[in-house]
C-alpha positions as CSV (number, residue, x, y, z in Angstrom):
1,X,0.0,0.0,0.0
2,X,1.3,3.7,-0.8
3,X,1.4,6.4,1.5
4,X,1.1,10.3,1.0
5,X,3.2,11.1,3.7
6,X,5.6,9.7,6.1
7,X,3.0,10.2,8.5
8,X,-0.1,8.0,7.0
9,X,1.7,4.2,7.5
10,X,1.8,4.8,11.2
11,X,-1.8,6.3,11.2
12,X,-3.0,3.7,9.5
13,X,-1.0,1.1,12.0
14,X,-3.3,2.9,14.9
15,X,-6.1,2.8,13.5
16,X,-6.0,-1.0,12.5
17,X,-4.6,-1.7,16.7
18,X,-7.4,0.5,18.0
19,X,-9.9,-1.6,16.3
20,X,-8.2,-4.1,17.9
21,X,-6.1,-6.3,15.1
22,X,-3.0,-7.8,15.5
23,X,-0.3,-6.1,13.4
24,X,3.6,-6.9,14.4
25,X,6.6,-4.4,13.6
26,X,9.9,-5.8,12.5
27,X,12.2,-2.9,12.6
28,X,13.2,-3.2,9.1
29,X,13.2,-1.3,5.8
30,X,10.4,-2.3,3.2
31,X,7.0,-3.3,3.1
32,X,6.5,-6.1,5.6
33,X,8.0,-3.6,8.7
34,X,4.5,-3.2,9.7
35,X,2.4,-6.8,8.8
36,X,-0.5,-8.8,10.3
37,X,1.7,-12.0,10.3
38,X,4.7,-12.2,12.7
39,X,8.6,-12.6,11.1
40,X,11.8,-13.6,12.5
41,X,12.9,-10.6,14.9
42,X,9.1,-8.7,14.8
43,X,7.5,-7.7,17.7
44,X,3.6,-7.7,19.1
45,X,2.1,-4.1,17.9
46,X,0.2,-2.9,20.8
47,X,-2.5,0.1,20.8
48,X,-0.5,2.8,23.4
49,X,-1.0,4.5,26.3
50,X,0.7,7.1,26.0
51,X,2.0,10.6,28.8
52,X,3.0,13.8,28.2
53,X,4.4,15.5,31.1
54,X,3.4,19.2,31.0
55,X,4.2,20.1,34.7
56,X,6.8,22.7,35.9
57,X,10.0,23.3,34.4
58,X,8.4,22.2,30.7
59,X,8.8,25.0,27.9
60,X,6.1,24.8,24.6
61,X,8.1,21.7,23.0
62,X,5.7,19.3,24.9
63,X,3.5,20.4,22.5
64,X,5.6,18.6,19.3
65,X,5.4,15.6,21.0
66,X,1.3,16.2,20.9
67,X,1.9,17.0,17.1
68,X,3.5,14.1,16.1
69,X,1.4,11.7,18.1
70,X,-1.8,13.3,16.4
71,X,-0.7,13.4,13.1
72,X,0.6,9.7,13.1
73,X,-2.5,8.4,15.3
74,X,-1.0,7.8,18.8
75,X,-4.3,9.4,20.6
76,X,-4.9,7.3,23.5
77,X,-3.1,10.3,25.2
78,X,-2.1,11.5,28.7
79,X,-1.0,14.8,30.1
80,X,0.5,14.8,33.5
81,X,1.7,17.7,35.6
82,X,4.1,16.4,38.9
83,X,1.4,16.0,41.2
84,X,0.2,13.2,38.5
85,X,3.3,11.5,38.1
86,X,4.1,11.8,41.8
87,X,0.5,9.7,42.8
88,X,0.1,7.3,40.3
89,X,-0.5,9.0,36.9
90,X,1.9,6.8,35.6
91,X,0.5,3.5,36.1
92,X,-1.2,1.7,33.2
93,X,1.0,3.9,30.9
94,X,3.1,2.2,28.3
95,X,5.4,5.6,27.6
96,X,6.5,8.3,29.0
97,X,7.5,11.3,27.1
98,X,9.5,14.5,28.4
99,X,10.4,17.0,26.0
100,X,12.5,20.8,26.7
101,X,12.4,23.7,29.8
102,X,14.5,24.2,32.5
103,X,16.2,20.5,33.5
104,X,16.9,21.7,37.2
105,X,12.9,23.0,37.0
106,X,11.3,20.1,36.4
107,X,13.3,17.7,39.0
108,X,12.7,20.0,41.5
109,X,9.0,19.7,40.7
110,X,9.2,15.9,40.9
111,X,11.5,15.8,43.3
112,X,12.3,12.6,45.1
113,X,8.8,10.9,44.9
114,X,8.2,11.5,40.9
115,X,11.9,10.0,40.5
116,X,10.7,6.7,42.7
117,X,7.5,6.1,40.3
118,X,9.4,7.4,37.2
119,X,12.3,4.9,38.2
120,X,9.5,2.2,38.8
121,X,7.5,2.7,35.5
122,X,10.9,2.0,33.8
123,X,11.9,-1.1,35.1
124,X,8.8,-2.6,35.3
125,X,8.2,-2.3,31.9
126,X,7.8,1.2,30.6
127,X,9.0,2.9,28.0
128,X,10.7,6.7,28.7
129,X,11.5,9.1,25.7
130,X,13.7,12.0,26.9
131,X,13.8,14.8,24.6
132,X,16.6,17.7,25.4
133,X,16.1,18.4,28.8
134,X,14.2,15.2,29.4
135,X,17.3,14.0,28.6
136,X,19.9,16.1,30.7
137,X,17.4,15.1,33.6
138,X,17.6,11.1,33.5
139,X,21.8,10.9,33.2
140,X,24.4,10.4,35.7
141,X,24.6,13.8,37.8
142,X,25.9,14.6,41.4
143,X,24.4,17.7,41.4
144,X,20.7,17.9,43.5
145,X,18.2,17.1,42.7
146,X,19.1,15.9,39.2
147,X,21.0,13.3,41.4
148,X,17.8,12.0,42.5
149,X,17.3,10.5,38.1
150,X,20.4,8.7,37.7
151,X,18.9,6.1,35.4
152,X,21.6,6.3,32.3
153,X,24.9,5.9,32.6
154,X,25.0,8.7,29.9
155,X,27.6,11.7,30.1
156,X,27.4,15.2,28.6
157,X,30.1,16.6,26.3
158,X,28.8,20.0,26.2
159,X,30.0,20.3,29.8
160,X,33.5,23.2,30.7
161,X,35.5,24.3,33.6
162,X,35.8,27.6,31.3
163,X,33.0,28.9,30.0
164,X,33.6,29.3,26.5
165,X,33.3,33.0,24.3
166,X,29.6,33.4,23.1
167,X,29.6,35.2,19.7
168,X,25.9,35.4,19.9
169,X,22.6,34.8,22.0
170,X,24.4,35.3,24.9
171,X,21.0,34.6,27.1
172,X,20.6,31.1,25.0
173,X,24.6,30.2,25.6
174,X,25.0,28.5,28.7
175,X,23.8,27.8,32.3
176,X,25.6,26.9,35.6
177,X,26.7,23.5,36.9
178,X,27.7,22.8,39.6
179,X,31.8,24.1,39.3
180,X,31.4,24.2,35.6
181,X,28.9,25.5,32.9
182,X,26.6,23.1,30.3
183,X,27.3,25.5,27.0
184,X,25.3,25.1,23.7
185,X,28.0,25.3,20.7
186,X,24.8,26.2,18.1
187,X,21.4,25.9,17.4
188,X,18.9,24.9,14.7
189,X,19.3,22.0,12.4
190,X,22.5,19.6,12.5
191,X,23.0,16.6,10.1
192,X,22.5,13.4,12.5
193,X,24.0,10.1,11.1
194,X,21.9,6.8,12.2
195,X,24.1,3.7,12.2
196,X,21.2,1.2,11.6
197,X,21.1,-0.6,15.1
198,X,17.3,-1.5,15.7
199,X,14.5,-0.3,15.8
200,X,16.1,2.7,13.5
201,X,17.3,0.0,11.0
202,X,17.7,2.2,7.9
203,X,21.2,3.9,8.6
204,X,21.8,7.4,6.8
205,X,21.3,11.1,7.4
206,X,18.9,13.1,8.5
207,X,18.3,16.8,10.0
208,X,16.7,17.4,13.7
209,X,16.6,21.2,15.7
210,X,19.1,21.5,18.1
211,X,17.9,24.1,21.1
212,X,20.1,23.2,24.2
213,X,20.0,19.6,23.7
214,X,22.9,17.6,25.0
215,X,25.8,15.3,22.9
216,X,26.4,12.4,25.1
217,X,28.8,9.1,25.4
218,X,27.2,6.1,26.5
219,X,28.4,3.8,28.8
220,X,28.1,1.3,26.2
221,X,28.3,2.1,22.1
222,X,25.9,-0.5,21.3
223,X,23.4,1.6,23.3
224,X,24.1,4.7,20.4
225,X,21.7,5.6,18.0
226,X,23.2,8.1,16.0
227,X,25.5,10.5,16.1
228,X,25.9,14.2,15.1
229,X,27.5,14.0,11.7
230,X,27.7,17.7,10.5
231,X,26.2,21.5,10.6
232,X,23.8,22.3,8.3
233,X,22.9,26.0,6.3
234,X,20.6,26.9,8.8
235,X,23.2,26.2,11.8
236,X,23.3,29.0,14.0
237,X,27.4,28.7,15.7
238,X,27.3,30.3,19.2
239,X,31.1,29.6,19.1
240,X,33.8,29.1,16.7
241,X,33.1,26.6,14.6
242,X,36.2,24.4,15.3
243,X,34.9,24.2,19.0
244,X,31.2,23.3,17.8
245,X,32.8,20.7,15.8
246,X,34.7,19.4,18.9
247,X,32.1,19.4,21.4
248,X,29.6,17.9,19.0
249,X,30.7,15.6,16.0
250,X,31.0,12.0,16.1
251,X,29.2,12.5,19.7
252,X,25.9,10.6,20.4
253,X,22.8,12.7,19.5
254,X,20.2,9.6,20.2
255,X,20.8,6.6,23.1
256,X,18.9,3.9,23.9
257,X,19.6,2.3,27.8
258,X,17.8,-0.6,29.2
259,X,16.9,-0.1,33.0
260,X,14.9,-3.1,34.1
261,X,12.1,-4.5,31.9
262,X,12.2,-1.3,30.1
263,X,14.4,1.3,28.6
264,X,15.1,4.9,27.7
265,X,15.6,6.9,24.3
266,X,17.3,10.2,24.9
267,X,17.7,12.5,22.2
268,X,19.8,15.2,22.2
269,X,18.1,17.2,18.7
270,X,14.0,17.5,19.2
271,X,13.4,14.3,17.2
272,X,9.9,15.4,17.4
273,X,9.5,18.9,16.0
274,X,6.7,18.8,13.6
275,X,8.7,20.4,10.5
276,X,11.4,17.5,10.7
277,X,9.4,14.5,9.3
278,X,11.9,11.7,9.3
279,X,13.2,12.0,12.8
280,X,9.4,12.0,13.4
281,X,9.2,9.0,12.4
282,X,12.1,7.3,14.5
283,X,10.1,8.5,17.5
284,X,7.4,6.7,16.2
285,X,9.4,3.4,15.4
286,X,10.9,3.3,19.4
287,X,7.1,3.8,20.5
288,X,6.3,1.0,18.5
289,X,9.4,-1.2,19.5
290,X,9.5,-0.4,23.2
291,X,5.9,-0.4,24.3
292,X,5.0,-3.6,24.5
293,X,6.7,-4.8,27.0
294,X,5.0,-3.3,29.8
295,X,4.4,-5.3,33.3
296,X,2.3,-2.4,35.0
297,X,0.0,-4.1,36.8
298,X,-2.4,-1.5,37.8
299,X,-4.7,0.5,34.8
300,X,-5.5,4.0,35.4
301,X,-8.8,4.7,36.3
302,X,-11.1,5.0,33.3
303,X,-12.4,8.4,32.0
304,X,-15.7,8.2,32.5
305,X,-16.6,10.2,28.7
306,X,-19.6,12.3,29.1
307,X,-21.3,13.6,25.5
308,X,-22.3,16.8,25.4
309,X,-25.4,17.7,23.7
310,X,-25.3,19.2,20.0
311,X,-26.2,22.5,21.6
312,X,-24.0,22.3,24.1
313,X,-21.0,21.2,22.0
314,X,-21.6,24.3,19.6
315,X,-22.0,27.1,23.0
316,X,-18.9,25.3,24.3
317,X,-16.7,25.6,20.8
318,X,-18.6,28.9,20.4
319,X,-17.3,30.2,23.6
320,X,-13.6,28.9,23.0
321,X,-13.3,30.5,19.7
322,X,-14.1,34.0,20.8
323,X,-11.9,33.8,23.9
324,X,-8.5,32.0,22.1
325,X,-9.7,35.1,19.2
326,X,-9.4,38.0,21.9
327,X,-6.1,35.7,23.9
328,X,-4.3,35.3,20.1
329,X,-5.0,39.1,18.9
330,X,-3.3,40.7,21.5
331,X,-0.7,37.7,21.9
332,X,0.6,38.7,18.5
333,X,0.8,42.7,19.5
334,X,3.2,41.4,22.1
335,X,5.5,40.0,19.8
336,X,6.2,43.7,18.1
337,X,7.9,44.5,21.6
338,X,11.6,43.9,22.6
339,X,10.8,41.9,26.0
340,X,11.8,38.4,27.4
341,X,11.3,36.9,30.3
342,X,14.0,34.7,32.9
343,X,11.8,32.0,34.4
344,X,13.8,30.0,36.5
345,X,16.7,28.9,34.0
346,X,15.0,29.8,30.9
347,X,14.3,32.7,28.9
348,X,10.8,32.7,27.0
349,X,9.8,35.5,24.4
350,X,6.5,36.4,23.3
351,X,6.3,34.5,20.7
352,X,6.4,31.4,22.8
353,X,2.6,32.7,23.9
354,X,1.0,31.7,20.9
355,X,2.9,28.2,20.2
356,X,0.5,26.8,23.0
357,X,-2.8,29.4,21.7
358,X,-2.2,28.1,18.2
359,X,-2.4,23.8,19.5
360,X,-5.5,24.5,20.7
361,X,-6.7,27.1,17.8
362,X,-5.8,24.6,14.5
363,X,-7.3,21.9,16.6
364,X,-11.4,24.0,17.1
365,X,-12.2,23.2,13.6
366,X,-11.7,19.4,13.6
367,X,-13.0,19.1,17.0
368,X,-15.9,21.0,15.8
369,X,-16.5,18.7,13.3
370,X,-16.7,15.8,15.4
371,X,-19.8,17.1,16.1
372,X,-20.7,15.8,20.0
373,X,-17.8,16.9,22.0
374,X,-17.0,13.9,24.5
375,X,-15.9,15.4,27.9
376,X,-15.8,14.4,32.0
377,X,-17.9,16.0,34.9
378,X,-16.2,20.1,35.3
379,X,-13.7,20.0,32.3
380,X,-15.8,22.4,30.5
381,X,-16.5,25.5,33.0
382,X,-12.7,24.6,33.7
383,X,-11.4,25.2,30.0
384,X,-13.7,28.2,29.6
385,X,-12.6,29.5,33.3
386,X,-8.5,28.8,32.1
387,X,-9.4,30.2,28.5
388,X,-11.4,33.9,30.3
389,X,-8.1,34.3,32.7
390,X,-5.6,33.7,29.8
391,X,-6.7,37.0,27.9
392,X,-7.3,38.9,31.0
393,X,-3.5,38.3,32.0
394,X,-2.4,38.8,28.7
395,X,-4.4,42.5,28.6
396,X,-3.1,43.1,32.0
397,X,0.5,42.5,30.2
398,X,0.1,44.4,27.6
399,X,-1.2,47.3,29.7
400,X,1.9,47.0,32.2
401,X,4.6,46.8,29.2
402,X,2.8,50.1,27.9
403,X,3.3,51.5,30.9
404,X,6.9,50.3,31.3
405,X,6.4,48.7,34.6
406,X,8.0,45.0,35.0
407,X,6.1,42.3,33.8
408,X,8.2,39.0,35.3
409,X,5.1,38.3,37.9
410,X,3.1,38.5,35.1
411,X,5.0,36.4,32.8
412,X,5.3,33.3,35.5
413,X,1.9,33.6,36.0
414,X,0.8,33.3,32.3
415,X,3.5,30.3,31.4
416,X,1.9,28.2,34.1
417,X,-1.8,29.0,33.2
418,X,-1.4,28.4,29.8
419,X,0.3,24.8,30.4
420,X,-2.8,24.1,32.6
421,X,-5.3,25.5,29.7
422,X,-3.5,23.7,27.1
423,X,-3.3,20.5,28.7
424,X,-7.0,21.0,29.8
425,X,-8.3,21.7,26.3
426,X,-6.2,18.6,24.9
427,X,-7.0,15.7,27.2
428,X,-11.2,17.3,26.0
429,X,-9.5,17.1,21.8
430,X,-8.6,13.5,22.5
431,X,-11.3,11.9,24.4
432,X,-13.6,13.3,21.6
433,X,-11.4,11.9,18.7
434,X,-11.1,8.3,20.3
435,X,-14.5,8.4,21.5
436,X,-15.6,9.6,17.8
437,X,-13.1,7.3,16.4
């Protein structure tokens, strides 16, 4: 069968496991990688259960992972904030996704009991996918509390004594550690080389974003991946090139470690940004490798899906519309002004805003089509209540940046509501798309 896009075969593998078929997955190039009759090597396709942690400490690039697993039909979805993961959220889950923010942010927020249950989810089964800093927080580190996720015996070899000179984007270089200083060489696409170990069996090149992400060395080479092979045009060098080049080529820019019955990925380019296709689709190939193997014994509690009635599906999208309208309208006036914000480690720009306002605004129309909108007891006066405060704060910024007061308070604020109204909005999206489905 031909596909349009690189995206459609793995759709089309979802949608076949949902219904419940048995499809197996062999790894390999060609047409029988994906078969309803098992091979030498394949493995058991199953349907998964899949978290996204959106808690403290995360930037907007959770939202790629939401992307990819949309567009290639992963929608049996889960979005978790630390309190989740800390009591339970985890169990019944086959993965575990944690994508960019502020490394030393997000452990903090976990802290010692979401390290116990992540540690647990692993080796009992599970299957973790650490993108940037979800992958700085799972390696070997003495420092607190990232030494509370020692999982990989993975080092970092963007890691000085002497903090190196930054030509450019001085507030993107580099961050404190410890006695030394974790320093990004460049940013924006880099040529990755797979060498063809399993599941990403077809070696060659490919291009994945860089923002921060580590290089590594594994404990063990037959745990690497791939490994950064070259800059591209659209590099951005934050330091002489011949530095860049040492940090980062012939380094490992993907990992895989066992840890128990389970394992970890760790990327060091976002494999999942949604304009890089191909290292979409290696994500998708270690979902499908890795999450079958899952010995969690407990399953969540079901969401209990409630219809809403024609009526009051169309007053609920009706309602959201106009309010992400007034949020995204003066969102984008805030991008005309010179201002960032330092939250925690991180520095976030306006234009971040409307990364998490546009997920939920290309997504109105195709939940509006579904027609019913499937939803549990409080979620909607919640969205609408998280979707009315969201332009309010943004007004209130704009107001306070007119007036040339300080707008950090502000800023924190607004990142953390609009990681609760995003998530909100989504888990509603995709109980009505598998309901509907």
């Amino acid at each position: 069968m031909a596909f349009a896009s690189v995206y459609d075969q793995y759709a089309a593998a979802n949608d076949r496991l949902a219904r419940g078929e048995r499809l197996f997955f062999s790894g390999q190039e060609g047409p029988g990688r994906i078969t309803d009759r098992r091979t030498p090597g394949s493995r058991r396709l199953r349907y998964p259960k899949i978290g996204i942690f959106a808690g403290e400490g995360t930037s907007h690039s959770w939202l790629w992972f939401v992307d990819l697993f949309d567009r290639m039909g992963f929608h049996d979805l889960s979005f978790l904030e630390e309190s989740a993961v800390q009591e339970g959220g985890l169990e019944g889950l086959d993965v575990l996704a944690v994508s960019g923010g502020d490394t030393f942010s997000i452990a903090a927020a976990l802290g010692a009991a979401g390290a116990r249950k992540i540690q647990a989810f692993i080796e009992n089964g599970g299957l973790y996918i650490g993108s940037c800093a979800g992958a700085y927080l799972v390696m070997n580190s003495s420092k607190p509390p990232l030494n509370l996720f020692n999982f990989a015996a993975v080092k970092i070899t963007n890691l000085s004594k002497l903090l190196p000179e930054c030509h450019q984007m001085t507030y993107k270089f580099s961050m404190a550690y410890g006695c030394c200083y974790v320093f990004h060489p460049v940013r924006e696409a880099v040529g990755v080389r797979i060498n063809g170990s399993l599941p990403f069996a077809a070696a060659g090149s490919l291009t994945a974003p860089l923002y921060g992400g580590p290089s590594m060395l594994a404990a063990d080479s037959d745990q690497v991946l791939g490994y950064y092979e070259n800059f591209t045009n659209k590099t951005t060098f934050l330091v002489d090139e011949a530095l860049a080049c040492e940090t980062l080529i012939g380094k490992a820019a993907a990992v895989r470690v066992p840890l128990g019955s389970g394992c970890l990925y760790l990327f060091g380019p976002h494999f999942e940004h949604p304009h890089y296709p191909q290292a979409n689709r290696l994500v998708a190939d270690a979902v499908f490798w890795d999450s079958g193997s899952s010995l969690q014994g407990a399953q969540p509690p079901q969401v209990k899906a409630e219809k809403l009635s024609e009526s009051g599906s169309r007053e609920l999208i009706r309602d959201l519309k106009r309010e992400l309208s007034n949020s995204r309208i003066v969102a984008a006036g805030l991008e005309m002004l010179p201002i960032r914000w330092l939250i925690g480690a991180k520095y976030y720009e306006p234009e971040k805003i409307r990364v998490f306002l546009e997920s939920m605004w290309r997504r109105i129309k195709p939940l509006e089509a579904r027609g019913r909108i499937c939803t549990n007891a409080g979620s909607p006066a919640e969205l609408l209540a998280y979707a009315t405060q969201t332009t309010e704060l943004l007004r209130l910024m704009k107001n306070e940046l007119d007036e040339k007061r300080d707008t950090l308070c502000i800023a924190r604020k607004l990142f953390t509501l609009l990681r609760s109204y995003t998530a909100a909005f989504l888990r509603l999206y995709f109980l009505t798309v598998s309901e509907t489905n």
